[in-house]
LUMTI-60588 format. One record per residue (C-alpha): residue number from 1; x, y, z. Coordinates in Angstrom, 3 decimals. Example, Ala and Ser with C-alpha at 12.3 -4.5 7.8 and 13.67 -1.06 7.14 Angstrom:
2
[site 1; [12.300; -4.500; 7.800]];
[site 2; [13.670; -1.060; 7.140]];
***
This chain:
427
[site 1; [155.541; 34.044; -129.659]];
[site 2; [156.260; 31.383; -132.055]];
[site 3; [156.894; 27.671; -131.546]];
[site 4; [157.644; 25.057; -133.198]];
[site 5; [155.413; 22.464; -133.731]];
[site 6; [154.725; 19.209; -135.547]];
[site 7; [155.997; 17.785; -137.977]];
[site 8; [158.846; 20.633; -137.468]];
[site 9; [161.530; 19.845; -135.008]];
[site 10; [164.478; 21.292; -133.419]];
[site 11; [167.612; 19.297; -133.910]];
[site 12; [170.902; 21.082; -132.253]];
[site 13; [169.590; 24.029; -133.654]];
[site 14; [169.260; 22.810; -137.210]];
[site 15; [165.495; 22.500; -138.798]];
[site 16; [164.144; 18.886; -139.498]];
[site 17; [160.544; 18.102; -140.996]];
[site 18; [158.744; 14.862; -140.864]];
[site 19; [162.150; 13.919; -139.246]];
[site 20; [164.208; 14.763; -142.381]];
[site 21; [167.052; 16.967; -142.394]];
[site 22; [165.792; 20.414; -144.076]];
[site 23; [169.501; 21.048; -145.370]];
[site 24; [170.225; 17.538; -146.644]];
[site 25; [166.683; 17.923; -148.368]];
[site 26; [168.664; 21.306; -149.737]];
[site 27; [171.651; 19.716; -151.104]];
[site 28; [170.254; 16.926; -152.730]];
[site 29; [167.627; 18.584; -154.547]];
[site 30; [168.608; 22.155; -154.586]];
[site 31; [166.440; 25.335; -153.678]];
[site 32; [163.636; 26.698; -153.692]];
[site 33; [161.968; 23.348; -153.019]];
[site 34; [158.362; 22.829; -152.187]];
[site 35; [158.861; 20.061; -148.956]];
[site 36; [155.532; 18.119; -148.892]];
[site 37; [154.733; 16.135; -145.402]];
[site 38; [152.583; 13.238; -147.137]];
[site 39; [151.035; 11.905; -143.409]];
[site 40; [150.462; 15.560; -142.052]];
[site 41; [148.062; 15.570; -144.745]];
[site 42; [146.369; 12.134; -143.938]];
[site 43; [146.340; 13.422; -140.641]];
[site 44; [144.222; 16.594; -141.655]];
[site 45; [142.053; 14.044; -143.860]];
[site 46; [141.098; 11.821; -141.467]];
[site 47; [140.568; 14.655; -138.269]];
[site 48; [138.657; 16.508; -140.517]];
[site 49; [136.646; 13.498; -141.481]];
[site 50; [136.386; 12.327; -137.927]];
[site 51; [135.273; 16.064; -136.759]];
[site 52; [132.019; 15.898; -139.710]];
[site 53; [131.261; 12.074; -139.812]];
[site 54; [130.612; 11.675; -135.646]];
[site 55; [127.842; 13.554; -135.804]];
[site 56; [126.340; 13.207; -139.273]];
[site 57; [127.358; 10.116; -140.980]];
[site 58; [126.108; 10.958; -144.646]];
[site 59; [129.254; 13.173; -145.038]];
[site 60; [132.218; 13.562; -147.773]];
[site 61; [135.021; 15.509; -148.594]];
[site 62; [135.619; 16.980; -151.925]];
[site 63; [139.087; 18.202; -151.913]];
[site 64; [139.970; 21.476; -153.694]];
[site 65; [142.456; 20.736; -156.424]];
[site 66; [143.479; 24.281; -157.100]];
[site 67; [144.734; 24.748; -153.564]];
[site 68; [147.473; 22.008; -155.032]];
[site 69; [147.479; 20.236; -157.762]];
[site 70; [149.835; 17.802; -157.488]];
[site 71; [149.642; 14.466; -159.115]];
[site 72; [150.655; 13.065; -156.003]];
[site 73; [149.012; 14.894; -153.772]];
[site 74; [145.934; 13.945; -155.878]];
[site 75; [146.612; 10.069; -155.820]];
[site 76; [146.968; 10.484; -151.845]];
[site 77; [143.410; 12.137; -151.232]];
[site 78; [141.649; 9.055; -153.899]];
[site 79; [143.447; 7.016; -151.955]];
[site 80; [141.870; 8.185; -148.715]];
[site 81; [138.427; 8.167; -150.459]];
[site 82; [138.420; 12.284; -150.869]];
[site 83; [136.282; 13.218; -153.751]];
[site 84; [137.276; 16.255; -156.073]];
[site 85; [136.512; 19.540; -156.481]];
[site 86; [136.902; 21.251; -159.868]];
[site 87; [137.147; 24.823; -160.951]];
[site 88; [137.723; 24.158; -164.541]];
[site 89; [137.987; 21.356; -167.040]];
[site 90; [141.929; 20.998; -166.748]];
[site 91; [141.320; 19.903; -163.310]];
[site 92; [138.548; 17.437; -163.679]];
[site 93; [141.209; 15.952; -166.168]];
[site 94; [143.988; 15.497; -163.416]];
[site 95; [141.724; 14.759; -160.875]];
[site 96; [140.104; 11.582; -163.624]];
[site 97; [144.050; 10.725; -164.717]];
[site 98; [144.627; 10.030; -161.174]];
[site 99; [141.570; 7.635; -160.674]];
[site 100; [138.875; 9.917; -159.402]];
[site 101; [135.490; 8.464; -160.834]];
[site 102; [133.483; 11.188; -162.795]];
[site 103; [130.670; 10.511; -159.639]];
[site 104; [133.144; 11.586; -157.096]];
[site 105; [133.865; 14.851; -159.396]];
[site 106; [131.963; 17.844; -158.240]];
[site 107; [132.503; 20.883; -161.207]];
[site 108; [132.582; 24.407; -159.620]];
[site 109; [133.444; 27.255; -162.368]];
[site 110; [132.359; 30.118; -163.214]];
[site 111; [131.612; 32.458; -165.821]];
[site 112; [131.849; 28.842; -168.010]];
[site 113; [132.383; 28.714; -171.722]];
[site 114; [130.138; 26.489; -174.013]];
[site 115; [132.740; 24.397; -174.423]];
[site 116; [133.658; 23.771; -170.506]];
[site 117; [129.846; 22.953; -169.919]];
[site 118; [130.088; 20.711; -173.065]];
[site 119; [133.754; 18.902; -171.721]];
[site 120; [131.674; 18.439; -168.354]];
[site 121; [128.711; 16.921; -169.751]];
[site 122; [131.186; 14.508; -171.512]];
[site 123; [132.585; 13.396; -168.715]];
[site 124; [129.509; 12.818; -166.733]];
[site 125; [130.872; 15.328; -164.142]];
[site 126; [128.600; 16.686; -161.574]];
[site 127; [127.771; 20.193; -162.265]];
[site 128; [127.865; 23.391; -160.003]];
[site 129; [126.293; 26.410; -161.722]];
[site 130; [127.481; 29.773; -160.327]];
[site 131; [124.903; 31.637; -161.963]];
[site 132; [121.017; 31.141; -163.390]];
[site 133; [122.493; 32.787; -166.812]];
[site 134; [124.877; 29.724; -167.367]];
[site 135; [121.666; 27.187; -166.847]];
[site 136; [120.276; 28.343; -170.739]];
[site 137; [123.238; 27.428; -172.482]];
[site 138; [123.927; 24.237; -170.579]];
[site 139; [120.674; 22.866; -171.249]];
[site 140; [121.022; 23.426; -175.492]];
[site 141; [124.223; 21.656; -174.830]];
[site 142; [122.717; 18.574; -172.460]];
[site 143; [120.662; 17.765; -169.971]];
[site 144; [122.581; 16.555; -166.382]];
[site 145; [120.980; 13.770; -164.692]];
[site 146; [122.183; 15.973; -161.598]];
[site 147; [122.413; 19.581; -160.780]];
[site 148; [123.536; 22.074; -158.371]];
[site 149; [123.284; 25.575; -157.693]];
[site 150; [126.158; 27.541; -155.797]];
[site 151; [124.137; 30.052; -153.655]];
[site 152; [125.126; 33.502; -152.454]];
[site 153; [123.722; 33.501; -149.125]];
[site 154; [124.377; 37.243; -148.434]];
[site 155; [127.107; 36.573; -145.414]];
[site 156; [130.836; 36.553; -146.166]];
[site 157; [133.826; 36.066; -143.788]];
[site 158; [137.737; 35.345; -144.658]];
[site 159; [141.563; 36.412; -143.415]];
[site 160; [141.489; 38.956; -146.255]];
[site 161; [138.813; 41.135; -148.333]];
[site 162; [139.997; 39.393; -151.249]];
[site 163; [139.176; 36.218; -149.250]];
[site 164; [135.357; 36.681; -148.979]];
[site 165; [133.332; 34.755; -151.389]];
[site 166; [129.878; 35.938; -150.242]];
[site 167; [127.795; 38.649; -149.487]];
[site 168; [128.085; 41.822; -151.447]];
[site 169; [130.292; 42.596; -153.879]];
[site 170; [131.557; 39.372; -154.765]];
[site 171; [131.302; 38.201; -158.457]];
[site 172; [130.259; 34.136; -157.439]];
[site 173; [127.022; 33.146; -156.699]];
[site 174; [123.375; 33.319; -156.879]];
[site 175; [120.219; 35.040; -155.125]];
[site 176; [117.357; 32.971; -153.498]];
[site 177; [115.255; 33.931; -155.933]];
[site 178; [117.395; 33.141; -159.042]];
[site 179; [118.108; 29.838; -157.781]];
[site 180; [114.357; 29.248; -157.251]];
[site 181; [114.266; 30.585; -161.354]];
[site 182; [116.819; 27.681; -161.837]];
[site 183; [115.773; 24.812; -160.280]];
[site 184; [112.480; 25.114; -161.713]];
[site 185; [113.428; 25.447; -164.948]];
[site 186; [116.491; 22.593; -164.616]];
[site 187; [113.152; 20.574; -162.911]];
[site 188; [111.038; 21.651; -166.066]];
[site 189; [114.044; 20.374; -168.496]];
[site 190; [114.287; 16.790; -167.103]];
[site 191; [117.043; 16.920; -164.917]];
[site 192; [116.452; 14.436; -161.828]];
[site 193; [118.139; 14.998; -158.890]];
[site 194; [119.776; 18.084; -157.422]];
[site 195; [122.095; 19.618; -154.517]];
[site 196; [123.010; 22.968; -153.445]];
[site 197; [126.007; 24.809; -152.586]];
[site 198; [127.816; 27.994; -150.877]];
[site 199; [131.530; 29.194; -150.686]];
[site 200; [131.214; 32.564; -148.378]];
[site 201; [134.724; 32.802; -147.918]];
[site 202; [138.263; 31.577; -147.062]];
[site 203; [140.694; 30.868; -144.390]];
[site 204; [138.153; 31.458; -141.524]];
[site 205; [139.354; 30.874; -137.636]];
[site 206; [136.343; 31.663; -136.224]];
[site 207; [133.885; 28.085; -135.578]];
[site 208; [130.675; 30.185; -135.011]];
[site 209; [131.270; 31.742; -138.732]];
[site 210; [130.872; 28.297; -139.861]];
[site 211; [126.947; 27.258; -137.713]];
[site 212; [125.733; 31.091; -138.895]];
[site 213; [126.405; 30.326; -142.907]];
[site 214; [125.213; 26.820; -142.700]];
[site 215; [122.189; 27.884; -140.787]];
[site 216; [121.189; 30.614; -143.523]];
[site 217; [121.957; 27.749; -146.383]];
[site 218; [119.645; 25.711; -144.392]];
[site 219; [116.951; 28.239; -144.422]];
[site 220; [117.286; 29.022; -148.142]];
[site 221; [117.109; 25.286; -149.311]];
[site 222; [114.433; 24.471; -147.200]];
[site 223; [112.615; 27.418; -148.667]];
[site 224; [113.946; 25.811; -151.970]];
[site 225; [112.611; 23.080; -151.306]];
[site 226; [109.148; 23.795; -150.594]];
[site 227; [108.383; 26.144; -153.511]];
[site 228; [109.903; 24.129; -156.276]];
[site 229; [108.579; 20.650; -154.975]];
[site 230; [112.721; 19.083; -155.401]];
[site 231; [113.817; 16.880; -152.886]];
[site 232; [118.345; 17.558; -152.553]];
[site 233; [120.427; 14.826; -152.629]];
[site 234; [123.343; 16.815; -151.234]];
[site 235; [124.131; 20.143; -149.448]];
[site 236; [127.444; 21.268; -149.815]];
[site 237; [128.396; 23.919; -147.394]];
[site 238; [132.137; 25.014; -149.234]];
[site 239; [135.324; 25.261; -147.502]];
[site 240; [136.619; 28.143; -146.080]];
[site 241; [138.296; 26.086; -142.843]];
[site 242; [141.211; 28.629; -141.931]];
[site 243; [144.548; 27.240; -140.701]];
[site 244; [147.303; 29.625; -138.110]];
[site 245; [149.224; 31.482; -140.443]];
[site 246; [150.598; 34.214; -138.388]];
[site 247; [151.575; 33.842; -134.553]];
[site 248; [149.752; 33.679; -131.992]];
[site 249; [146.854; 32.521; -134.283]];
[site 250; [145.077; 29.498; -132.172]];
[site 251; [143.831; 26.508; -134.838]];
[site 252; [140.349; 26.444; -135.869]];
[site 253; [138.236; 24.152; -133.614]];
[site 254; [137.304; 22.003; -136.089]];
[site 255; [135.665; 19.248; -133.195]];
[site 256; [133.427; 22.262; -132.500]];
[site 257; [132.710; 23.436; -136.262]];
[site 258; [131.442; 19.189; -136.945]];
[site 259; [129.269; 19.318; -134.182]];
[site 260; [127.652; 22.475; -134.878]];
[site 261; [127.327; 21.138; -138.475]];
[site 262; [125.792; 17.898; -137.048]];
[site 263; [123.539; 19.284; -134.877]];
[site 264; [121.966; 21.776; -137.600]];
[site 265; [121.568; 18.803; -140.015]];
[site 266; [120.117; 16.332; -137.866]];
[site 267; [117.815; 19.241; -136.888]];
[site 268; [113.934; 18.904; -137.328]];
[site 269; [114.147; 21.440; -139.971]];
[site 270; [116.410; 20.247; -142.248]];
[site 271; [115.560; 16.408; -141.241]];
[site 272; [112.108; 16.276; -141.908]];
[site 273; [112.127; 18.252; -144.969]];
[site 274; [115.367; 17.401; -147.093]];
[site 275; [114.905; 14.276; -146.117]];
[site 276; [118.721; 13.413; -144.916]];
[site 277; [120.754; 14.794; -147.428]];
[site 278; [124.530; 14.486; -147.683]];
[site 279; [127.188; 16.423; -146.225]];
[site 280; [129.814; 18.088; -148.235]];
[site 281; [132.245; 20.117; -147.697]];
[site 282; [135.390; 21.010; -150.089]];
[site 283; [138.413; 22.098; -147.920]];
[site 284; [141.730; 22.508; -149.810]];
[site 285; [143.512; 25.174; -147.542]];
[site 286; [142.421; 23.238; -144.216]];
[site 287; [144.050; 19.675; -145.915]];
[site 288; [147.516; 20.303; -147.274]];
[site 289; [148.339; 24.155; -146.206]];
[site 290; [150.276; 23.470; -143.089]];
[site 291; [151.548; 20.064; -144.962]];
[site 292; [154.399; 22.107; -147.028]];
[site 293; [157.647; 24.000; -146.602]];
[site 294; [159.122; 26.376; -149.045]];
[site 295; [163.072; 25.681; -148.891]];
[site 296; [165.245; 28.940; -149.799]];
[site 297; [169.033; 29.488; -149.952]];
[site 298; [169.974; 33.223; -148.678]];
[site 299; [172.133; 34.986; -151.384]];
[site 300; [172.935; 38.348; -149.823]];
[site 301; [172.225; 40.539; -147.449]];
[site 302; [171.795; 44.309; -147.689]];
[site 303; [172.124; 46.785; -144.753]];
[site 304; [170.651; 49.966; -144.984]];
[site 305; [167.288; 51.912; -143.357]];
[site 306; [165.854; 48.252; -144.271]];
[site 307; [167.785; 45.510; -144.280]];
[site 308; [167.025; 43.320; -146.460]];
[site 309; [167.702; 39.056; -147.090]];
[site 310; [167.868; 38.091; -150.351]];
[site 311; [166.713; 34.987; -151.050]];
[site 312; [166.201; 32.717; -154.465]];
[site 313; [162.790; 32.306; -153.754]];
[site 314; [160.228; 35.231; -155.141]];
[site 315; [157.063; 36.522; -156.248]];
[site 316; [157.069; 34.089; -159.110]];
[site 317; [158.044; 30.934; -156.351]];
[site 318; [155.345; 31.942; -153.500]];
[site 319; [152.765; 34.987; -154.464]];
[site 320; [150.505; 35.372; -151.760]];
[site 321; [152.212; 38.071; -149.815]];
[site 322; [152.657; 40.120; -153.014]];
[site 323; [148.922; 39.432; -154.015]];
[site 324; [147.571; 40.530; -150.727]];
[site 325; [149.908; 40.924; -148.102]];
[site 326; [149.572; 37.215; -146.872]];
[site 327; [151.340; 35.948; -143.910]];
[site 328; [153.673; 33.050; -143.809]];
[site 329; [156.084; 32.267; -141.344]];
[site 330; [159.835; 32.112; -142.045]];
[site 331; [162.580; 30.337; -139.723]];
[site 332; [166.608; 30.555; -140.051]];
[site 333; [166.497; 26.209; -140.559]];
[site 334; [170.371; 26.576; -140.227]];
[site 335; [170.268; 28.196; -137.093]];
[site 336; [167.193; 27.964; -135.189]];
[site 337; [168.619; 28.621; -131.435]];
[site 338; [170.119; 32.030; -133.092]];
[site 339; [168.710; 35.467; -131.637]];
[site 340; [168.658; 38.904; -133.057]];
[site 341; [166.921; 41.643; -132.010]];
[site 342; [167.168; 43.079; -135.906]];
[site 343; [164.564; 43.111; -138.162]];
[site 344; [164.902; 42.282; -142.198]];
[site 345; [162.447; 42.476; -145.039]];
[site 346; [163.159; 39.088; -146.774]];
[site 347; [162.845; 39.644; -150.795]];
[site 348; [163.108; 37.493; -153.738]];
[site 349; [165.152; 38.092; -156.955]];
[site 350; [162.304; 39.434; -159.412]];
[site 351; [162.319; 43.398; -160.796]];
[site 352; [159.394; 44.111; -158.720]];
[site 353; [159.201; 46.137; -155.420]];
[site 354; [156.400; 44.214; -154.149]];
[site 355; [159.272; 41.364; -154.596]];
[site 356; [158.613; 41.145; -150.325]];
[site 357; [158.012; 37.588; -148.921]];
[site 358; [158.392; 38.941; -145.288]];
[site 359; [158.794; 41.969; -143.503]];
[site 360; [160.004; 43.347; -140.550]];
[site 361; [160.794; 40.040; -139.040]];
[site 362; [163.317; 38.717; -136.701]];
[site 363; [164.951; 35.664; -138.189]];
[site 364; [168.297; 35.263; -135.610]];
[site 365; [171.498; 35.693; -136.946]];
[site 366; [170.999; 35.371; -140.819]];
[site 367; [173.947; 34.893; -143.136]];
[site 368; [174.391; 34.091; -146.563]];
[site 369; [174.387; 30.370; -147.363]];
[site 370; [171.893; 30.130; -144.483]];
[site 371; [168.966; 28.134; -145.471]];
[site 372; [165.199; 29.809; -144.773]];
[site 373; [161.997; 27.663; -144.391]];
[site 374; [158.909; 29.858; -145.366]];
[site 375; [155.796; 27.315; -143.295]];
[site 376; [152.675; 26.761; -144.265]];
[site 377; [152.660; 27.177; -148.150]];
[site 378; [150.989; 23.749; -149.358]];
[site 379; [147.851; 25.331; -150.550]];
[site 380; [148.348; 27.949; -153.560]];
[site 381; [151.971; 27.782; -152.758]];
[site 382; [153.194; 26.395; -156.471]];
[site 383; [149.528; 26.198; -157.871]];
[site 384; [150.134; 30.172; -157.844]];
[site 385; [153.935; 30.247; -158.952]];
[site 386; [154.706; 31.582; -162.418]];
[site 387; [157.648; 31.823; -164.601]];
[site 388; [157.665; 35.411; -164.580]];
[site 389; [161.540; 37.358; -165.217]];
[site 390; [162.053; 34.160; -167.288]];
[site 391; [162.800; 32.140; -164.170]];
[site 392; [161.906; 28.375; -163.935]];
[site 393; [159.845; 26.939; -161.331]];
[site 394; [160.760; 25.058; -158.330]];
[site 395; [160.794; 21.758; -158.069]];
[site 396; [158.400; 20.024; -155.391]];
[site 397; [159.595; 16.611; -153.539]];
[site 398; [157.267; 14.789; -151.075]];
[site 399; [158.684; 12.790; -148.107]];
[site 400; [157.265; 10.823; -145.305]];
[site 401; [159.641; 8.962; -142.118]];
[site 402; [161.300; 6.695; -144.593]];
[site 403; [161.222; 8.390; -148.069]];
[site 404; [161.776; 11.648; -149.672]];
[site 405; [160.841; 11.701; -153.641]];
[site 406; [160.341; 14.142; -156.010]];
[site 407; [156.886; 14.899; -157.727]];
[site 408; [157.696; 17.471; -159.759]];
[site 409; [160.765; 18.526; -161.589]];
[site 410; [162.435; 21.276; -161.322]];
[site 411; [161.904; 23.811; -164.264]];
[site 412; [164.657; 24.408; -167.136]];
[site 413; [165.211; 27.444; -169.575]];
[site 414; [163.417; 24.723; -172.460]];
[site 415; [160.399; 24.073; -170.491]];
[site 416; [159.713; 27.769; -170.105]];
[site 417; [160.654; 28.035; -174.216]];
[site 418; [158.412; 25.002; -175.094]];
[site 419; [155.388; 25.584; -177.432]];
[site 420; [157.090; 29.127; -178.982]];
[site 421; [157.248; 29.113; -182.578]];
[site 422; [160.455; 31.769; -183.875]];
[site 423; [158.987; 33.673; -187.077]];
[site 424; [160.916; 34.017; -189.866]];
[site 425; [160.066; 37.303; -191.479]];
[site 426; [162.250; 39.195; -189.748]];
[site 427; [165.193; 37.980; -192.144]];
***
């Protein structure tokens, strides 16, 4: 059974977030609209922080800019002292436009062109190699003062299959014995100092998941460690921190995942021989998922076998369920006391069957010009939109208890035209 919960609240059966009215928000700047809750994030900062930094106090967070990569939502996290985590070169330059220093930039791709190790190496960006047949061309290109190695360490866990990062049958990361190839030879070419990395999976409830990767890392750096005579500077253990989509999900005991953490670093294995090395970790779901509402104005309704909600939200405005059946919670915000015991797939607008964004769900009364909230869709919420069936994308607004402003525009027919070039041969 679902109930609400912070920063959601039930006014006379209307839907208010952060203590704004979700249908004023509606009228004012039209649907769908991304509704971003900027101190629900600072609150997932700083309990996050507080979870890590109690029990190990060499500890940082590297937020994952393509969970959302807001220019707003990137000032917020600098401004809580966040670093950055990069998958590509377009977000190292957001993530430096916004004020991130190139020290607090940590550069995770893979499968890297020449020229993205090049456009790293330029920017004096930390870099994360993926695999021991990127390390070659990197160093004919330049030699990093610092280096790390993202790790496979044979475990995987996530919500989804498509989720897990690790383990077999996943195209990121290294063996043991590659990375102990690569850190000799980085060691051999003059670079200085060096950490070492994992991302096993995504969206992960389960705290023990979280003491049984770190543990292996452990055990493969320390081994590391010892037969390529490096000391690491840093050990960055990923994200993967999993957030309640789907009722009756319980939250992920992130107290319990920090102290685990802190005990295995403090440990006499890993203290005595890495010497105290920092914590990282780069959450992006964990930080802003839960932070954002998707705003959508019902159009029609269709009775039938299924009955379906039309809405003007989509595929192209929120992907995940399409991509892999991803959960996300939808509430009638005009009339949240309603009950029905009638279930309705909830589609979008776009030419596609797998145009679903819910099924079989019980939403009350529904009626068109009722306005939906679809929870929980800060991370890869717009960073997945597209503009696909030639349809613009939403606009996103953030608000907090005095202000509600928008940070991105709304899409028009010319920004989806901009950059084509009409040929003329055709005459």
């Amino acid at each position: 059974m679902w109930k609400i919960q912070t920063p959601l609240k039930n006014i006379n059966g209307k839907l208010f977030f952060a203590n704004v009215s979700a249908s004023k928000l509606a009228s004012k700047f039209g649907t769908p609209l991304f509704v971003t809750d900027s101190e629900r994030i600072i609150s997932n900062y700083n309990n996050l922080y507080s979870a890590f930094s109690s029990h190990y106090d060499k500890f940082k967070i590297n937020y994952a800019v393509k969970a959302n990569n807001n220019l707003s939502v990137l000032k917020l996290f600098n401004s809580l002292g966040s670093g950055a985590d990069c998958s590509c070169p377009e977000e190292i330059f957001l993530a430096k436009k916004i004020g991130f220093s190139s020290k607090d930039i940590l550069y995770t791709g893979n499968y890297n062109s020449d020229d993205q190790l090049s456009y790293a190496l330029k920017q004096k960006i930390m870099i994360n190699v993926d695999s021991s047949s990127i390390l070659p061309r990197l160093l004919k290109i330049g030699t990093p003062n610092t280096i790390s190695f993202r790790i496979n360490p044979g475990i995987g866990s996530g919500s989804h299959s498509v989720l897990v990062f690790g383990g077999k049958n996943t195209k990121f990361g290294m063996s043991k014995k590659d990375a102990v190839a690569a850190y000799r030879l980085a060691k051999k070419s003059g670079v200085k100092k060096f950490g070492i990395h994992m991302m096993t999976g995504s969206s992960i409830l389960d705290s023990s998941y979280f003491k049984k990767a770190t543990s292996k890392l452990i055990d493969i750096a320390v081994e590391i460690v010892e037969e390529c005579k490096i000391s690491l500077d840093f050990i960055n253990i990923g994200g993967g921190f999993g957030i309640p989509y789907k009722p009756p999900e319980k939250p992920l005991d992130m107290k319990k995942v920090g102290s685990d953490i802190g005990k295995i670093f403090n440990g006499r294995k890993s203290s005595r021989i890495l010497d105290k090395p920092w914590l990282y970790v780069e959450p992006g779901r964990y930080l802003v998922a839960d932070s954002t509402i998707l705003l959508t104005n019902v159009h029609s309704i269709k009775k039938g076998p299924i009955n379906y909600v039309g809405i003007d939200a989509g595929m192209n405005t929120l992907l995940r369920p399409a991509l892999y059946d991803a959960y996300h919670h939808v509430v009638n915000a005009s009339r949240l006391n309603s009950r029905s015991n009638e279930s309705v797939n909830i589609c979008g607008q776009i030419c596609e069957n797998t145009d679903i964004l819910a099924k079989n769900r019980k939403i009350g009364n529904v009626k068109e010009g009722d306005l939906l909230a679809i929870l929980n869709v800060g991370a890869y919420g717009f960073s997945m939109s597209s503009q696909y069936n030639t349809r613009p994308r939403a606009a996103e607004v953030m608000i907090n208890k005095k202000y509600s402003k928008i940070i991105r525009q709304r899409e028009t027919i010319n920004d989806l035209i901009k950059g084509q070039k009409v040929v003329t041969w055709f005459k």
